[in-house]
N, C-alpha and C positions, 0 to 999 in steps of 0.2 A: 360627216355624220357623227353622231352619239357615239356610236358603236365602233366607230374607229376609233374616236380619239381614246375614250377608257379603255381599248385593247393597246393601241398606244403605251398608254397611261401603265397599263397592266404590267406590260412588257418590259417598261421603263423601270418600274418598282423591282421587278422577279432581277433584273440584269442587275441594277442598284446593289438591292440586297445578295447577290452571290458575288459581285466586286467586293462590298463590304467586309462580309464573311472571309474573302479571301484576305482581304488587307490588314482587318485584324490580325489570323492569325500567322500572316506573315511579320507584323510587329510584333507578336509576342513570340514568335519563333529568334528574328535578330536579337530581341532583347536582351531572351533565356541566354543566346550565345552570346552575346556582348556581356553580361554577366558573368557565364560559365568562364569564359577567356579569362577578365579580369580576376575574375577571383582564385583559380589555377594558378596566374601568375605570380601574383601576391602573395599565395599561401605556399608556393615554392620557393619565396622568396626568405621568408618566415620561418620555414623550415629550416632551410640552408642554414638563414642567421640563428636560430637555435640549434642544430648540430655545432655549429662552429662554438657556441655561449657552453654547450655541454660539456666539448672534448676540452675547451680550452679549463673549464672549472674543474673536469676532473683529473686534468692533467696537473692542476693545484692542487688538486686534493694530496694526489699524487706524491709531489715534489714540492711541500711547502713552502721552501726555503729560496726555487729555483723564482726567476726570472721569468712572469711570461709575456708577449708580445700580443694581447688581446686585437689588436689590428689586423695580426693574422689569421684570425677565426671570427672576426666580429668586423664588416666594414660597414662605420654609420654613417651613410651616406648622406644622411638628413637629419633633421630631428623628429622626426617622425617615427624613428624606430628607435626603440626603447626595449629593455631585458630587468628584470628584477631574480634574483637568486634565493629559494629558500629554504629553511629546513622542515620536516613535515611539523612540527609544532609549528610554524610559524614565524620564526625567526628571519629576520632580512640577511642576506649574509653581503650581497653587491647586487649592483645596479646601474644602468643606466636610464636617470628616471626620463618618463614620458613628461610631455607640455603640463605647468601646473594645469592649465584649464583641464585637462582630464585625468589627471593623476588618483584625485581622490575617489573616481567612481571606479577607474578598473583596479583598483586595490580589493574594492570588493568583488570582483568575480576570479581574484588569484587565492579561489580554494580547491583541490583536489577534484572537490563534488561537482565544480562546472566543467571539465575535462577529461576526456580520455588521455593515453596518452601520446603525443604526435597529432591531437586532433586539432582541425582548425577551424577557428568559431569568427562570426561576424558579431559586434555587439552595435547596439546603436543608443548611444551616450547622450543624455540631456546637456547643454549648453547655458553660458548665461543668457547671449543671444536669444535663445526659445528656438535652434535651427538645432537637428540631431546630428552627435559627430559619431560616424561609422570607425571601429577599432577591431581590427583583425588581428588576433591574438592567438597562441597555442602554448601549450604545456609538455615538454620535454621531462624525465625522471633518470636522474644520474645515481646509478648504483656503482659505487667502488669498494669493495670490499661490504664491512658490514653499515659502511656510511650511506645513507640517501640524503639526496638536495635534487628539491624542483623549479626547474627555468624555467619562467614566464618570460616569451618574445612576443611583442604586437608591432604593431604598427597602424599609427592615425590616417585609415583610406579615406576620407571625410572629399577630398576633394576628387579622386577617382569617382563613388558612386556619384557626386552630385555633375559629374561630367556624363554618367551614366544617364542619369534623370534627365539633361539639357537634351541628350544623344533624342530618347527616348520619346518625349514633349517634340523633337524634332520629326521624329519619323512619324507621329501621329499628327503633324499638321500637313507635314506631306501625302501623308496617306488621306487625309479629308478634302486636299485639294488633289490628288488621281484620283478620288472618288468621284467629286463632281465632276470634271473635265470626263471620265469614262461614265457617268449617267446623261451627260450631254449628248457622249459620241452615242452612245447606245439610244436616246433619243431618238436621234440622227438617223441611225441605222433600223429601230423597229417603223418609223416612218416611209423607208424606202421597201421596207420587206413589205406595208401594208400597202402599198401604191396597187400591185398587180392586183391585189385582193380585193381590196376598193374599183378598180375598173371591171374586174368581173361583176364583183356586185351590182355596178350601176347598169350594167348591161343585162343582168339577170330582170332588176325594177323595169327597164325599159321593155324587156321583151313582155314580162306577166302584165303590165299595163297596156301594149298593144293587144293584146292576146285574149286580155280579159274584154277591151273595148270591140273587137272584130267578133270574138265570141256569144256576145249580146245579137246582135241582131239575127244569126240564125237561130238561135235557142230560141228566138222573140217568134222565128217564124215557122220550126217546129212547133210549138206549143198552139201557137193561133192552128195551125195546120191537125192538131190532134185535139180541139176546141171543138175543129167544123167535123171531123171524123166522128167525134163523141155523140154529135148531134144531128149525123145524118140518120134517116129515119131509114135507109134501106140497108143499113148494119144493123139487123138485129142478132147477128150470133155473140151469145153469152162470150165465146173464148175471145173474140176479135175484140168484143167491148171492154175486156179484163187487158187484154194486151196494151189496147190504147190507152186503157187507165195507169199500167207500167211505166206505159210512155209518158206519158203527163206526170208523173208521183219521181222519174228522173230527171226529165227536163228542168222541174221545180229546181231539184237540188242542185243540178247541174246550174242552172239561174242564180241559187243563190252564194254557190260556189264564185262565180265569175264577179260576182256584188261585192264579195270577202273580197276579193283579190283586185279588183277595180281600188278598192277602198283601200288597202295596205299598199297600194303603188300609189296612188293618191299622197297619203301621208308621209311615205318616204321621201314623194320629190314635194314635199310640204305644198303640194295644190290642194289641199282638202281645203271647198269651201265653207264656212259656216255664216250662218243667217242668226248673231246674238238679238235678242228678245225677250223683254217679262215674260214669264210663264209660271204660273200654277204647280211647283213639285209633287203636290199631294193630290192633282187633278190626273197626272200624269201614271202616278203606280198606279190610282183607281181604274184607270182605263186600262192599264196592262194587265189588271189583276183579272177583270172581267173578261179581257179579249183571250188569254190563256185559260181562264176555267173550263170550257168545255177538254180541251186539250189535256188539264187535268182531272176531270170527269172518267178522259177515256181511260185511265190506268189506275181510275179508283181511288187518285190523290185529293187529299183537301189541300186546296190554295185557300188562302184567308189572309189578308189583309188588316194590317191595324193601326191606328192613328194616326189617321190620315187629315192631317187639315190644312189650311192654304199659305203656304209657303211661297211668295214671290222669289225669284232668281233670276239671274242672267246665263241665258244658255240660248244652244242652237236646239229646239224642239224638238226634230227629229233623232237628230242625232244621241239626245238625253231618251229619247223611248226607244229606239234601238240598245242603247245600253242596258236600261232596265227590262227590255225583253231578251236579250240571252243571257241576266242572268236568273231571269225568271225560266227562260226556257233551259239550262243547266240543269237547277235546281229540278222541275220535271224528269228530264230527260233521266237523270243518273239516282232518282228517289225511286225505291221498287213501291208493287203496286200495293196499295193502302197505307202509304206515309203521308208524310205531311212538308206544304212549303207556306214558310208566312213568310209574307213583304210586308214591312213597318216601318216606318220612320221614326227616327230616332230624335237626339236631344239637336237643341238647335240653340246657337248663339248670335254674337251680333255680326258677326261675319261668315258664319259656316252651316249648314245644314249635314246632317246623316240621315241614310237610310241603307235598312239592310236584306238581303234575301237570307234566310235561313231554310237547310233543309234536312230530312232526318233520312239521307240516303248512306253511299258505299263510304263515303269520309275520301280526305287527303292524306297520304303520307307525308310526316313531313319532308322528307326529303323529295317530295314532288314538290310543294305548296312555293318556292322560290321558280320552277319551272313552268307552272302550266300559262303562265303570260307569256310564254315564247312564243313564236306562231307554229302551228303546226304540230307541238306536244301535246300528246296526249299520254293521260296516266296507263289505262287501258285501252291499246290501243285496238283488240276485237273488240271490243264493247265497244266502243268510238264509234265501227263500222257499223255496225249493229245497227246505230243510235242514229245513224245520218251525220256524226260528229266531224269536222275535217281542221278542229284544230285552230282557227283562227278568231274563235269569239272570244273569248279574253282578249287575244291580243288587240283585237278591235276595238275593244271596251276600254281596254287601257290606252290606245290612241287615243277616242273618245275625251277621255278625261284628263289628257296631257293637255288638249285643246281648251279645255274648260279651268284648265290648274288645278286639276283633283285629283284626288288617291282613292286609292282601293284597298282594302286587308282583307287577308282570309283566315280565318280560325277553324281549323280543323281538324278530326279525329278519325282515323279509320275505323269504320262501324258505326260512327254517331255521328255520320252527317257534319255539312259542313257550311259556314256561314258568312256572306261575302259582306262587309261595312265598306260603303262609298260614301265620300264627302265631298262637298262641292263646295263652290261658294256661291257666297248670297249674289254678291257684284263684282262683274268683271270690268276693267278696266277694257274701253271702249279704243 
């Protein structure tokens, strides 16, 4: 049924979407640390190699004259790591320069003002390529005496981050395929949770459809039985004739309770049958509007009807004046006494017709107006009772018009009444 499958359906999204949620920020969690790591390592590395560029210049500074072994404070294990030496004017004093391809941009950021000191910076350097080359650099300050000189050490990580990136690109393609594989299995699994759920269901339709059909025939034979009591002529006490009328004015409802419910187990096990036929739209509300009037008489309502003219469609008869009578009879029911309900027909095109009930009763919240087509919701539900109301006329109306391929909206406001637009179509595919 429907109603599995979009719980299904539902189930599948909620389970989807909290995998997702997870797997995101489990990739941005590895990343942060695959980043954190690398670049810790790198910048300890960095360091090292300028403590060693420091001691070893100030130990020149020192002992001009002596011999120093820069191997032993400086090991360049690649070309990739590079040092420049300077004085605060600016002066180069030694170096070992980086790749020319990036020599001329990090010159520009070996000034004071981009550095604390000890600090270490990632920069990402324009290429001829058009690909950015990453340069991890820091600024050491050698004080000896009343001399200063500042070591700039970096090092070209260009190929670290962009292993970073592949890592990265990798774990989000495996995270989009355990994505799906776990909205499959979760598929899988909201279908087995809905199996039991589905089998009561069906057992719940089975039983209200025997229930309602076994139901009929005694209510059929109450009623006839409180028909011959109404009309025997040796009751004439007033209380016995009021009780019998009780009787009669329940059994009704009770009859047309069993009707609602005959009809919604009907629909469910899609046996509803219908009798498609030309008919009249505008023949139809006129005869509802008229057969309701008295009903609206009694509570001091104007029903009034408006342009009304002949409309041919393809429908089941009965079953389109059933729809148009509850929600004529709504309309009624929930308008206090001296309101107003018009039934009119609306615009009509070459495939569609409308018509609408308006009424100037208690209104919808919205936060009901998505609900009252469930079966058996009601907004107010003492005034329901009140009303004789038991909840399933919409939803019958809206079976009604599944069967016909129509829709229904409702517009409305608490306090200002509320106003039902159905639309049908002209022809039904046969």
């Amino acid at each position: 049924m429907e109603i599995f499958r979009s719980s299904r359906l539902r189930l599948t999204l909620v389970y989807a979407i909290i995998m997702g949620i997870f797997l995101i920020l489990l990739i941005f969690l590895v990343h942060k640390s695959m980043d954190w790591a690398m670049f810790s390592e790198q910048a300890h590395e960095i360091s090292d190699a300028a403590d060693g560029v420091a001691e070893a210049q100030a130990y020149h500074i020192r002992h001009p004259n002596a011999a120093v072994d820069e191997n032993r404070y400086y090991k360049n294990t690649n070309d990739r790591l590079f040092f420049y030496i300077f004085t605060p004017d600016g002066q180069l004093l030694d170096f070992v320069r980086a790749s020319f391809r990036i020599e001329p941009f990090i010159l520009e950021f070996m000034t004071p003002e981009k550095f604390k000191d000890a600090e270490v910076k990632v920069f990402d350097l324009p290429s001829e390529s058009g690909r950015l080359i990453n340069v991890m650099m820091t600024m050491k300050t050698i004080q000896v005496d009343d001399m200063e000189q500042l070591v700039y050490v970096g090092k070209d990580v260009t190929a670290l981050y962009s292993g970073l990136q592949k890592a990265t690109y990798i774990l989000i393609f495996l995270g989009l395929i355990a994505l799906i594989i776990a909205s499959v299995f979760g598929h899988i699994m909201a279908g087995r949770a809905i199996i039991p759920l589905k089998e009561a269901y069906e057992k719940q339709k089975q039983f209200a459809a025997d229930a309602s059909h076994e139901l009929r025939t005694p209510l059929a034979v109450v009623m006839a039985s409180a028909d011959l009591l109404m009309a025997d002529p040796s009751i004439d006490n007033p209380f016995l004739k009021e009780v019998i009328g009780d009787v009669k004015s329940e059994v009704k409802k009770m009859t047309q309770l069993v009707s609602d419910l005959l009809m919604v187990a009907r629909s469910d096990n899609n046996a509803l049958k219908v009798k498609i036929q030309r008919v009249d739209l505008g023949d139809l509300l006129e005869q509802n509007v008229r057969m309701m009037t008295p009903l609206a008489e009694k509570k001091e309502i104007s029903l009034v009807g408006g342009n009304f003219r002949k409309v041919m469609i393809d429908c089941d008869e009965q079953k389109i004046k059933q729809l148009i009578l509850i929600l004529v009879d709504n309309a009624i029911k929930y308008t206090p006494n001296g309101g107003n309900v018009t039934v009119e027909m609306g615009e009509e095109t070459a495939q569609k017709v409308y018509f609408s009930v308006k009424d100037s009763g208690i209104g919808i919240a919205p936060e009901d107006q998505k609900k009252i087509f469930e079966r058996f919701y009601r907004v107010d539900k003492a005034r329901s009772r009140e009303m004789g109301g038991n909840g399933l006329g919409l939803s019958i109306a809206t079976e009604i018009l599944r069967i016909h391929s129509g829709k229904i909206f409702v517009d409305s406001e608490p306090g200002h009444g509320t106003t039902f637009t159905v639309e049908l179509k002209l022809n039904l595919e046969k």
